[in-house]
Structures are given as structure tokens and as C-alpha cells.
C-alpha positions as CSV (number, residue, x, y, z in Angstrom):
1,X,144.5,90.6,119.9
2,X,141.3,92.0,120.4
3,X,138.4,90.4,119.3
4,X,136.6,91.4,115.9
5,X,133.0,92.2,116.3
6,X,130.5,91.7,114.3
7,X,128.2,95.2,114.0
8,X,124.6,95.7,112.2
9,X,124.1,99.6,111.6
10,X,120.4,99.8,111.0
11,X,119.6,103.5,110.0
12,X,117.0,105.4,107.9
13,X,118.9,107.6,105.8
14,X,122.6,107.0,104.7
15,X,124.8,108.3,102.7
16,X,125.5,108.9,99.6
17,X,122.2,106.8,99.1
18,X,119.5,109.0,100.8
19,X,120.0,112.1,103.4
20,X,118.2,114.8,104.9
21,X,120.7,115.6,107.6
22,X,123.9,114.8,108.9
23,X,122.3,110.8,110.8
24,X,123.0,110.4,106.9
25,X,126.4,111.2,106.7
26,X,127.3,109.5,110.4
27,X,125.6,106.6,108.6
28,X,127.8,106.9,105.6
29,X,131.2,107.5,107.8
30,X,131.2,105.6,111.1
31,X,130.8,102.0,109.2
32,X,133.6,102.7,106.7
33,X,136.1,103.3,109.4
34,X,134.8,100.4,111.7
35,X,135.5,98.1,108.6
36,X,139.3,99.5,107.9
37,X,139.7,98.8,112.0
38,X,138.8,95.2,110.6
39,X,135.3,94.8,112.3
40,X,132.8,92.9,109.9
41,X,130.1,95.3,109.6
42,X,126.7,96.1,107.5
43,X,124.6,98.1,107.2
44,X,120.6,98.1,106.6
45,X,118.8,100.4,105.1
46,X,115.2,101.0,103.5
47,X,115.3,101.3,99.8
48,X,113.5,104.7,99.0
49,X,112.0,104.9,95.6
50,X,114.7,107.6,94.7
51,X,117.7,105.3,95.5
52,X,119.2,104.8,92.0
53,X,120.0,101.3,91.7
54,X,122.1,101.6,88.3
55,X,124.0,104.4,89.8
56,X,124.7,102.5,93.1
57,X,125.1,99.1,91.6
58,X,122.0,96.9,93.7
59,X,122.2,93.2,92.9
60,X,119.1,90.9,94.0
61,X,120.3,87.8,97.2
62,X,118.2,85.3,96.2
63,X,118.0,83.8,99.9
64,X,116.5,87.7,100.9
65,X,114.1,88.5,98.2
66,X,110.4,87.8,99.5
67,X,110.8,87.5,103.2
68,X,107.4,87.6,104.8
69,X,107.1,90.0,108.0
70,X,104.2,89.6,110.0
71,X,102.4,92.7,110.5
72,X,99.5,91.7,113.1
73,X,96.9,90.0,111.2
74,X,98.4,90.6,107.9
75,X,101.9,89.9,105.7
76,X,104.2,92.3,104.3
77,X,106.7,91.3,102.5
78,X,110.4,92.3,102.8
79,X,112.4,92.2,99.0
80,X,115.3,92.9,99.8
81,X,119.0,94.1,97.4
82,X,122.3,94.4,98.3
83,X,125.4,96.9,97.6
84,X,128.2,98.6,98.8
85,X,128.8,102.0,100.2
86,X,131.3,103.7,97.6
87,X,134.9,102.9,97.5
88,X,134.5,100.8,100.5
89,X,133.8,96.7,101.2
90,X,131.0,97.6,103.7
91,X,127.5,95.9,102.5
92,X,124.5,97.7,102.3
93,X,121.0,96.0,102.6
94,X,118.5,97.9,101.1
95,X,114.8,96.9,103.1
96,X,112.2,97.5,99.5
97,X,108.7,97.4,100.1
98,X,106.5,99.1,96.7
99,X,103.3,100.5,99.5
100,X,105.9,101.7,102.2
101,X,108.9,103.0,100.6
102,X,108.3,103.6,96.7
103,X,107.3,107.3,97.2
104,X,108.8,110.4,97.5
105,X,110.0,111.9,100.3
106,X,111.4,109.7,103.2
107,X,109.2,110.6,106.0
108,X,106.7,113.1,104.7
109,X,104.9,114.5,101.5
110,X,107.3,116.9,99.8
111,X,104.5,118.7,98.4
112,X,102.7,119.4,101.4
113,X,105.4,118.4,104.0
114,X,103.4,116.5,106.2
115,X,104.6,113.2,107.7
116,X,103.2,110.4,105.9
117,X,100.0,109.3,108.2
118,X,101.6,105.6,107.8
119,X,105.2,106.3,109.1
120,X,104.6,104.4,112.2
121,X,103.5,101.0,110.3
122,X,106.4,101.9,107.7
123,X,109.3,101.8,110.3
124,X,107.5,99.0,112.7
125,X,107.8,96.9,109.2
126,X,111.4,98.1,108.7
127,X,112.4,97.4,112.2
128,X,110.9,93.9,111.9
129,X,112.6,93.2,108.6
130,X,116.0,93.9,110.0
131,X,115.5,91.0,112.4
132,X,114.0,88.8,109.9
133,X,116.9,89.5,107.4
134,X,119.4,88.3,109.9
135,X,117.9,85.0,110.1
136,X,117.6,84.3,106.6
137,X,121.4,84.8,106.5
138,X,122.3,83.1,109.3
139,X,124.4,85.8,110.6
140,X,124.1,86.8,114.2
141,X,125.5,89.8,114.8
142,X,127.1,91.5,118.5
143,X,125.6,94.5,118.0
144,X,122.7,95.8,116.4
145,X,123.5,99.8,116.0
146,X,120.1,101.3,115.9
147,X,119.3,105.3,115.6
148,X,116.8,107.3,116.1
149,X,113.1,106.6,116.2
150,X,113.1,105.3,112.8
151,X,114.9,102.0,114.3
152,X,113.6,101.9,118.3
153,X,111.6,99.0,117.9
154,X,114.9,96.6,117.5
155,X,115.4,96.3,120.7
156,X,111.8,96.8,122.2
157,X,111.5,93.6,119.5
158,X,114.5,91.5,120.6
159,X,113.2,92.0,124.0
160,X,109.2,91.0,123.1
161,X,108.6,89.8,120.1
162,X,112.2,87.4,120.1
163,X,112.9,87.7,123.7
164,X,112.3,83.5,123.1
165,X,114.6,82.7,120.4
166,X,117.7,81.3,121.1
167,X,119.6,83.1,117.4
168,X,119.8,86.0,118.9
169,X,120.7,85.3,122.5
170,X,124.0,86.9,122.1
171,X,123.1,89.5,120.4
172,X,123.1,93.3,122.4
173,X,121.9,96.4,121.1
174,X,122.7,100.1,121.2
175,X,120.5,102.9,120.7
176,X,122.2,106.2,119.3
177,X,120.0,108.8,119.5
178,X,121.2,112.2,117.2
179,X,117.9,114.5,117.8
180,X,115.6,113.6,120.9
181,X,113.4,116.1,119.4
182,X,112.1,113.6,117.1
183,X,110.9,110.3,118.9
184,X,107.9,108.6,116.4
185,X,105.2,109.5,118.6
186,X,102.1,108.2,116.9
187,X,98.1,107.6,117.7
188,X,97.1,104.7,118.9
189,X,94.2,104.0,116.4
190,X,94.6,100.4,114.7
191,X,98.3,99.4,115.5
192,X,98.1,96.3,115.4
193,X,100.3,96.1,112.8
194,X,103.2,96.8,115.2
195,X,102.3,92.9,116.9
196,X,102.5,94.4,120.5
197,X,100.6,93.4,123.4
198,X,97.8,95.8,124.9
199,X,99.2,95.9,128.2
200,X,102.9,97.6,126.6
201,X,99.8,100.5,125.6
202,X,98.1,101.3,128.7
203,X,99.0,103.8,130.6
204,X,102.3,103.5,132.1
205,X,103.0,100.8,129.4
206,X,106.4,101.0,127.6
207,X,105.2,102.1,124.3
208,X,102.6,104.4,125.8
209,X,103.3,108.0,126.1
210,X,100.2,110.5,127.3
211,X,97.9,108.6,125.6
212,X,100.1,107.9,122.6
213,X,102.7,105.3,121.7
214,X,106.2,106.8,121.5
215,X,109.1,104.6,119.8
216,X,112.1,106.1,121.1
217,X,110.4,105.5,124.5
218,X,110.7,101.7,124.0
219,X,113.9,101.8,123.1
220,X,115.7,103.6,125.4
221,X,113.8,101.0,128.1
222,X,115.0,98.3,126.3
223,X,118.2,99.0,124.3
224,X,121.0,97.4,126.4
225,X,123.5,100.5,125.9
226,X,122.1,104.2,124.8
227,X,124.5,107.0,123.3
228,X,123.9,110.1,121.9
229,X,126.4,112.6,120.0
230,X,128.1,114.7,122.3
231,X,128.6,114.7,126.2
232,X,127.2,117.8,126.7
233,X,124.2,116.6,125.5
234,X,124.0,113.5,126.8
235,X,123.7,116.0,129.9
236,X,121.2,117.9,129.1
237,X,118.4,115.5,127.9
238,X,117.9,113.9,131.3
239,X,117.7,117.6,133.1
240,X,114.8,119.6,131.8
241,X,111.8,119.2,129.3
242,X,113.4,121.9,127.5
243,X,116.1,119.2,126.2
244,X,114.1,116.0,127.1
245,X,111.3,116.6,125.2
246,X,109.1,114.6,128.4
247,X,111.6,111.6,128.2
248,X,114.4,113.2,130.1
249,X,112.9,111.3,133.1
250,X,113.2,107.6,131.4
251,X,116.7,108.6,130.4
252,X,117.8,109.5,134.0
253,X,117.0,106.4,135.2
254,X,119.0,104.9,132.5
255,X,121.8,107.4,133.4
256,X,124.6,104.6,134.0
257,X,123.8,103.6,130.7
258,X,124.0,106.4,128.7
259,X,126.8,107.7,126.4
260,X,128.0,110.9,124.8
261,X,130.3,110.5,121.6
262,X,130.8,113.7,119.3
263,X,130.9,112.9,115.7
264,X,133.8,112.6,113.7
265,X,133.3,114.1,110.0
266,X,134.7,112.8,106.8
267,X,138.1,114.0,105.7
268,X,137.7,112.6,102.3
269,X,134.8,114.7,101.8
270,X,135.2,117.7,103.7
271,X,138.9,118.7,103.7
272,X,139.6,122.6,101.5
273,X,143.1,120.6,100.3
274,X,141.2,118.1,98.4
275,X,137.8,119.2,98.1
276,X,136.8,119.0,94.5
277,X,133.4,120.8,94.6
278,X,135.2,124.2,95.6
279,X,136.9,126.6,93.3
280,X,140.3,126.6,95.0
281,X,142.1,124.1,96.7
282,X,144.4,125.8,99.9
283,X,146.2,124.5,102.6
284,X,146.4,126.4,106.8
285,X,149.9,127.5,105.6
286,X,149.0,128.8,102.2
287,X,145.4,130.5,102.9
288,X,145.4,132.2,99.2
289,X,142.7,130.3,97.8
290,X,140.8,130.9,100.8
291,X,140.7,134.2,99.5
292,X,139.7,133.1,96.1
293,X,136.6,131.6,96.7
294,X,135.6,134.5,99.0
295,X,135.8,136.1,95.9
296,X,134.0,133.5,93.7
297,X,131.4,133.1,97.2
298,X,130.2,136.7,96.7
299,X,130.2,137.1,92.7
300,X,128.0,134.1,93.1
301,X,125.3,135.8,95.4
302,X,125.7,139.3,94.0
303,X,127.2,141.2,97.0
304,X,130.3,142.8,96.0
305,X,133.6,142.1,97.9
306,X,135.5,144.2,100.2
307,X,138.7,142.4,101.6
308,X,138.4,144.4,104.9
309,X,135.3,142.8,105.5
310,X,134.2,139.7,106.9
311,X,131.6,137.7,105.2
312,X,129.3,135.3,107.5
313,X,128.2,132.4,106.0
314,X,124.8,129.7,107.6
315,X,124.2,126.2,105.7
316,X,121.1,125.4,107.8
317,X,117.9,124.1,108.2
318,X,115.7,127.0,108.5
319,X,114.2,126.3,112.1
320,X,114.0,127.8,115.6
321,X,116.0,124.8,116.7
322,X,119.0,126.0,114.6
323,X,118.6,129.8,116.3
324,X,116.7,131.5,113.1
325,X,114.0,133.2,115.5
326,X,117.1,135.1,117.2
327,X,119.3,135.9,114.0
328,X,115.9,137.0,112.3
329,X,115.4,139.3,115.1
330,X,118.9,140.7,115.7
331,X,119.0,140.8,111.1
332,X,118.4,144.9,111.2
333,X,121.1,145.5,113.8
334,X,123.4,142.9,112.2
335,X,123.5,144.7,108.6
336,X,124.6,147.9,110.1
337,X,127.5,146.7,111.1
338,X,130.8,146.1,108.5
339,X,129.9,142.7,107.3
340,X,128.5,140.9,104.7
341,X,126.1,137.7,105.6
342,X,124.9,134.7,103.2
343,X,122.7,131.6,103.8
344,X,121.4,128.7,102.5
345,X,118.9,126.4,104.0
346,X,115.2,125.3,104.0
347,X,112.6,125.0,106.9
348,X,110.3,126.8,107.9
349,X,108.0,128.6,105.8
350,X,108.2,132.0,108.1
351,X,111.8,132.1,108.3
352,X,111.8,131.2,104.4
353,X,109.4,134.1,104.1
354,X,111.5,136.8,106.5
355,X,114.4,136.0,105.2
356,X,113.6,136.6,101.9
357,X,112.1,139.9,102.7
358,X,115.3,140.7,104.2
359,X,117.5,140.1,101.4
360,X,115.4,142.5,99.0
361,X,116.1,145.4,102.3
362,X,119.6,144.2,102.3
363,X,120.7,143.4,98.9
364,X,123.9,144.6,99.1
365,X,124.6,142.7,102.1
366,X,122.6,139.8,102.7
367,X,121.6,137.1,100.2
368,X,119.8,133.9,100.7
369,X,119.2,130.6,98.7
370,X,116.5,128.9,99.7
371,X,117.2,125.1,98.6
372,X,119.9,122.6,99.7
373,X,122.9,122.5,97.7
374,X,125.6,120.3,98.5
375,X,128.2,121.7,96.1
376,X,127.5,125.7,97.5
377,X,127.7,124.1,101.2
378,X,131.1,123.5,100.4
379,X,131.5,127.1,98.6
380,X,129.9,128.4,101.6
381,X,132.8,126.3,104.4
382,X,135.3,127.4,101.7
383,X,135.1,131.0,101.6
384,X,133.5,132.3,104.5
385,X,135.2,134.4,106.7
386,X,133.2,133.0,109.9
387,X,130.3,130.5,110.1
388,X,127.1,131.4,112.2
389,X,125.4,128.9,114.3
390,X,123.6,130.0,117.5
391,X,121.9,126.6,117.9
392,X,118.7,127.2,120.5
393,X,120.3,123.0,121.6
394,X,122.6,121.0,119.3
395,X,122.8,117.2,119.7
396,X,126.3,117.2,118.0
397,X,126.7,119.5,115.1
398,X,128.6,118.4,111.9
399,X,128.8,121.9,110.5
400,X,131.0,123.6,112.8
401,X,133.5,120.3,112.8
402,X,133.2,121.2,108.5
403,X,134.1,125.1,109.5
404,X,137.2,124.3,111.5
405,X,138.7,122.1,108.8
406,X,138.4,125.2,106.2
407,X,139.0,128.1,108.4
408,X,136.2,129.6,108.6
409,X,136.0,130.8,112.3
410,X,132.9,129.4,113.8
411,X,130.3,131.7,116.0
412,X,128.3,129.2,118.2
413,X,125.9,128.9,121.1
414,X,127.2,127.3,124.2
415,X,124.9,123.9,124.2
416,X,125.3,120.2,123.2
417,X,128.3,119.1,120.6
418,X,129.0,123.2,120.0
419,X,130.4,123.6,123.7
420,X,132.2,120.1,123.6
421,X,133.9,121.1,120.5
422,X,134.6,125.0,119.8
423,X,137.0,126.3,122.2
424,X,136.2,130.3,122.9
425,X,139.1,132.7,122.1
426,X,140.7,134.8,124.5
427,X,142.5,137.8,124.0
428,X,144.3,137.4,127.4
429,X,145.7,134.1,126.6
430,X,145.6,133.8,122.4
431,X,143.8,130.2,123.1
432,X,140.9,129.3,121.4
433,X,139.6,128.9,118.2
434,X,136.1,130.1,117.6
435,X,133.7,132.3,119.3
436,X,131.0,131.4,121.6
437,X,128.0,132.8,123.8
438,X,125.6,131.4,126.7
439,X,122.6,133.6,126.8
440,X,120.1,132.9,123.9
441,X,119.4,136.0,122.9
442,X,119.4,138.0,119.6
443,X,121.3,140.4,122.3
444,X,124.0,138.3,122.9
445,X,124.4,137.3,119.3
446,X,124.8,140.5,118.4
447,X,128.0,140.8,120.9
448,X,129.5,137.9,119.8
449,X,129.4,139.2,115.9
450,X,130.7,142.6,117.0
451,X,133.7,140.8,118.9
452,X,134.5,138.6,116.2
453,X,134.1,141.6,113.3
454,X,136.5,143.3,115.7
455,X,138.9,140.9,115.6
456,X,138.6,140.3,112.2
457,X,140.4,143.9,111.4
458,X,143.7,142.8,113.0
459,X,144.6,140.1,110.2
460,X,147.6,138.7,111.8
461,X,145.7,137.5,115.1
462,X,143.0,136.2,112.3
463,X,145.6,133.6,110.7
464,X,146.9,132.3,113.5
465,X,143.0,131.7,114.5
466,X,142.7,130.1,111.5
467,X,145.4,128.4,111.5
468,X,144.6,127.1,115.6
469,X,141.1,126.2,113.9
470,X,142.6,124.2,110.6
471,X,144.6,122.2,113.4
472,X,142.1,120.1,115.0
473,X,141.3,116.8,114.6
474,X,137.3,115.5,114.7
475,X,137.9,112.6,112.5
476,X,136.1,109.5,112.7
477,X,138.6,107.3,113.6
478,X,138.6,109.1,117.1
479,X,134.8,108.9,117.5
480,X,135.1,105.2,116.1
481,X,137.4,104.0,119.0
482,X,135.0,105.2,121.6
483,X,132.3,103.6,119.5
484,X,134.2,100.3,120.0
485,X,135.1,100.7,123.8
486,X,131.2,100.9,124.3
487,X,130.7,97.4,122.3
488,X,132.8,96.1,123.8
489,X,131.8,97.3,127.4
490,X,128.2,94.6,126.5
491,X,129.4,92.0,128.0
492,X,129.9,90.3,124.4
493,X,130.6,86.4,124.6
């Protein structure tokens, strides 16, 4: 019988509680099925002021509310609630704190979109807390599951901080990183907040980075086991600073360590059979309400429809990471050709800008909504002809995984979870289920949209794409197997 662990998932955003990107929804998934493979795990969480505790049911634990956390020379003070994730028995831990977390926005000023100037003594606090928590219920976990920046310090912690106490002496940790790009690098004016010793920031030191301290930094050193989403990717951050972001050197020398797992996605959310936030409900062998909410897609954004051609839809943040400096440059030469093209996304304020200014030039062909709208994401998935993501890198990817599950071909760059997961068609052999191209380039772009418009026109080699693409399986129980091989590959007692 193998052994049932015990698993912490500490993570910054989650699902359906608070989310900017898809760490939220790998939050909100890879839990839920480690619980129904009967693992006993939680999950931690701060609680944002925009969490709705009515809605989501938070109950005071009498044993967690008040818990002082040692911040340097001062106390903070940990209050912590408790819930569920929906229609699941996995517990939720929400970290409350009225100065760090009562605000809107989760890491920056909405208004201005500028990282809070506090976000360093925010997360030290809620890293701290997690550990603190644990010993007020007397529960000591196997693993602690940390990710991303927002959660480094656990293990840099357990290593410093508790390296002395025997509760968690058992305990390992694992560091999943889903964007290197982001690491909480910080000044280091008036940290003592963080309780670290000076010599961890000199130069050299483990938190020190050019002058600078650098969470991430500290825990890949100390995190016993490091993953990130996608093997491909777990490649390419310890070859160049183009991927690394200047900690591809730190990661190499953890090489033996380090993991790639692709994500799974959520079948009860994203599935076009089931899916209740899209028009039409159709199934790989029935593909008629596919062609519904094309229909219902492009009344929506004003384009009229044309069953002979193809219409392109992006649900994307709008930044040169997710390849908006090439498609805004290859835009003109894209709307000559016999498609139509739709996106929604925020980012950037130039690409907001351009793209707007395209979509007046293009109206009958382009149209853009500049916002994030769950419900349309799905309207989007459900009836596009082909989804376009030339991602510049791509840790994982959830989007393309979503794409496949609906039929709608996806167009990707070859690079991080995108080449582990979209096989390219061939016309030779009739393998393959999406399209993809190496060079980033607007050039190359353009000669993967012409091949897949091309193909487009013969319909019968279209369905049986489709139907090749509706076929695969990303769920999570997959990716939560691997998840539980690597526990268990600690060493746990």
C-alpha cells in the first residue's frame, strides 16, 4: 500500500478565491486531485481583501487567530480563517493581515499598476506565517509545496530561521517555479523585517543578487527538490540569460534536482461537452455546436461570419512575453489574408494602445476586448477556428491544453510546455494536431497562419485534426502522479 502523504500547498493566488494567471488555477486543480488519490492535503493562502468570505464560507479556528510572527524588531500578527475549495474536502487557510493584505490588487496598485513598494515585507510575513501556522496545529507536514517567489522564503526559513527545531525535522520542501521571469527581487534598504542575517546579504550571500536580495534565489539554494512546468523548460532556464533571467547558473548546479512536469487542466471546468458558460454544448463526433458559437463568437464582436473562413482567436496577457511585439508587427500582413482574428487580454499599455488602433483599421476583421473575461475565454476556446500563441518562452501554457479539449487548432511557438505538448501536423504522415514554428519572427508567424488557413479550406482533413486534437489527455491526474513520484523520491520517513 503506498504510503499517504501529508502535503502543504502554500501559494499566492488560488482558485476560485483569487487569480491573475493560470499558478491560480494549478493551485485550485493539483490539490483536489491529490486529495481523491487519498493524500491529506491543505492548502495556505493569503486572504486578499477581495476574497468574499460569505460567498466562500470562512469560519474563524480559534487555536489560529492572533498568531504573532516576528518581523525583526517588531510583531505582526497572523489571523488566520479556514474553508474549503468548492465541491471538494481540501482545506483552505487563508493568512489575514488588515496593513498587508486588505487592499486591492494582489501584488500591485490597480490604479497605477505598480508593485506595492511593501511586497517584499508582505510575502516574508506570509512565508513566516505558514510555518508558524503549522505549529499552532500541530501538524507536520512531508512536504511543504511552495511556488514562485511569493513563497521562496519556506525553505530558505526551514533551513535558517528553524534549521534548529526538531517539528519540522521531517519535513522536505519543493519549490515549483511557473514563471522564472518573476523572482521578488527587492532593495536592500531596511529588511530587517525579513529576520535574516547580514552575511546571507553580502555579496555572494544567498539572498543577495547584484546588490539586491532576490527570493527565488534562496529558494532554489535551499528547497530540497525544484520543479517547474514543463520539461522543455526545465531545459532552457539553466542554458542562457535569455530564459534564466541571471539564475540559470544557480539552477545548473542544482540540475540533479530539478524537475519538469506539464500541467494538467481541469476537465470540470474546461471541457465544450459540459461547459456551461458557452452557448452550445458539442462533443469531437458531433462538432455542430462548434459551429454555433462561431456564430454567436462573431455576432458578439461585430465581424460578420463566413463559414469558409477561419476565425483566430488569443485570450492573453497583452505582453512581449506572450509574442504581441511579433503579431503586432506581422497585424497588416495577417488581415489581408482570408481570416478573421479576435482577442481578449490586458498588459501592456502599447500593445493595448496598437491594438486598438488596429481594430478601428480592421473592423471588419479584427476586434479586441481589452479586459479579462472568464465567461468570453470560454466563448473564445469554444468557437474559434484556431488559437494563436507564439509565446517569445512559455513555462507551461494552460491555454493551448484548453484549445485541444475544444477543437480549436492551436498555432504555437516551439519553446517551453508549447513544444512538450502540441504535436506539429504533417501532411506526409496526417500526425499531428496543431501547428508550430521555431524562428521568432513576425516572418515565420505569418507562414504558419498561411499554412494552417490553407489547410483550413479542405474541411475533411480539418475534422479529423480536430478530432486528433479533442483526443488528448492533459488532465491532472497525469501531472498529479508525477507530482507524487517526486514526494516521494525525498527521502520521506
Amino acid at each position: 500500500m503506498k504510503k499517504q502523504l501529508k502535503i502543504l500547498f502554500v501559494s499566492s493566488e488560488v482558485a476560485p478565491f483569487a487569480k491573475t494567471g493560470g499558478l491560480a488555477d494549478v493551485s485550485g486543480s493539483l490539490p483536489k486531485v491529490l486529495k481523491e488519490m487519498n493524500h491529506d492535503v491543505r492548502i495556505v493562502m493569503p486572504k486578499y481583501g477581495s476574497i468574499n468570505e460569505r460567498k466562500y464560507v470562512l469560519r474563524e479556528v480559534i487555536r489560529l487567530k492572533d498568531i504573532k510572527v516576528t518581523m525583526g524588531d517588531k510583531d505582526a500578527v497572523a489571523d488566520v480563517k479556514s474553508s474549503f475549495l468548492p465541491n471538494t474536502k481540501v482545506q483552505v487557510y487563508f493568512v489575514g493581515n488588515k496593513d498587508y493584505f486588505n487592499r486591492k490588487g494582489y501584488y500591485g496598485d490597480p490604479v497605477t499598476n505598480e508593485d506595492w513598494p511593501d511586497n517584499a515585507e508582505r510575502f516574508g510575513f506570509f512565508s513566516h506565517s505558514c510555518l508558524e501556522i503549522l505549529k499552532k496545529l500541530h501538524w507536520q507536514p512531508d512536504i511543504i509545496h511552495c511556488n514562485d517567489w511569493q513563497t521562496a522564503l519556506i525553505p530558505f526559513y526551514l533551513k535558517t530561521l528553524y534549521n534548529d527545531e526538531s517539528f519540522f525535522d521531517e519535513t522536505k520542501t519543493l519549490l515549483s517555479i511557473h514563471n522564472l521571469a518573476f523572482q521578488g527581487i527587492f532593495e536592500k534598504d531596511n529588511i530587517s523585517f525579513l529576520n535574516v542575517e547580514e552575511f546571507e546579504l553580502q555579496p555572494g550571500g544567498e539572498l543577495d543578487f547584484g546588490g539586491r536580495i532576490n527570493f527565488l534565489k534562496a529558494g532554489i539554494l535551499h528547497s530540497d527538490v525544484i520543479s517547474t512546468v514543463s520539461k522543455t523548460y526545465a531545459k532552457e532556464i539553466q542554458k542562457s540569460e535569455e530564459f534564466g533571467f541571471g539564475l540559470q547558473s544557480y539552477l545548473k548546479k542544482r540540475s540533479k534536482d530539478l524537475f519538469g512536469i506539464v500541467n494538467g487542466i481541469d476537465y470540470d471546468e474546461w471541457n465544450p461537452e459540459t461547459d456551461k458558460l458557452i452557448p452550445n454544448n458539442y462533443t469531437k463526433n458531433d462538432l455542430s455546436g462548434k459551429v454555433k458559437n462561431k456564430i454567436a463568437l462573431i455576432e458578439k464582436f461585430g465581424l460578420k461570419f463566413d463559414p469558409n473562413i477561419p476565425l483566430i482567436g488569443t485570450v492573453s496577457r497583452l505582453t512581449d512575453q506572450k509574442g504581441f511585439d511579433i503579431i503586432t508587427k506581422a497585424i497588416d500582413d495577417m488581415m489581408k489574408l482570408d481570416l478573421q482574428y479576435v482577442i481578449l487580454g490586458v498588459g501592456e499599455v502599447k500593445y493595448q494602445n496598437l491594438l486598438k488602433k488596429y481594430a478601428k483599421k480592421y473592423s471588419k476583421k479584427l476586434a479586441i476586448e481589452i479586459q479579462y473575461d472568464n465567461k468570453l475565454a470560454h466563448e473564445i476556446e469554444a468557437g474559434s477556428d484556431i488559437f494563436l500563441m507564439p509565446s517569445k518562452f512559455e513555462p507551461c501554457g494552460l491555454n493551448q491544453l484548453y484549445s485541444l479539449k475544444y477543437g480549436t487548432i492551436p498555432i504555437v511557438r516551439s519553446t517551453g510546455g508549447l513544444a512538450d505538448t502540441i504535436k506539429n501536423y504533417t501532411p506526409e504522415t496526417g500526425r499531428g494536431y496543431g501547428f508550430v514554428f521555431d524562428d521568432y519572427s513576425s516572418k515565420a508567424l505569418l507562414q504558419v497562419v498561411k499554412k494552417a488557413i490553407e489547410l483550413f479550406k479542405n474541411q475533411d482533413t480539418w475534422k479529423k485534426l480536430i478530432n486528433r486534437a479533442m483526443k488528448q489527455d492533459f488532465s491532472w491526474s497525469k501531472a498529479a502522479e508525477k507530482y507524487v513520484e517526486l514526494y516521494n523520491s525525498m527521502n520521506i520517513q
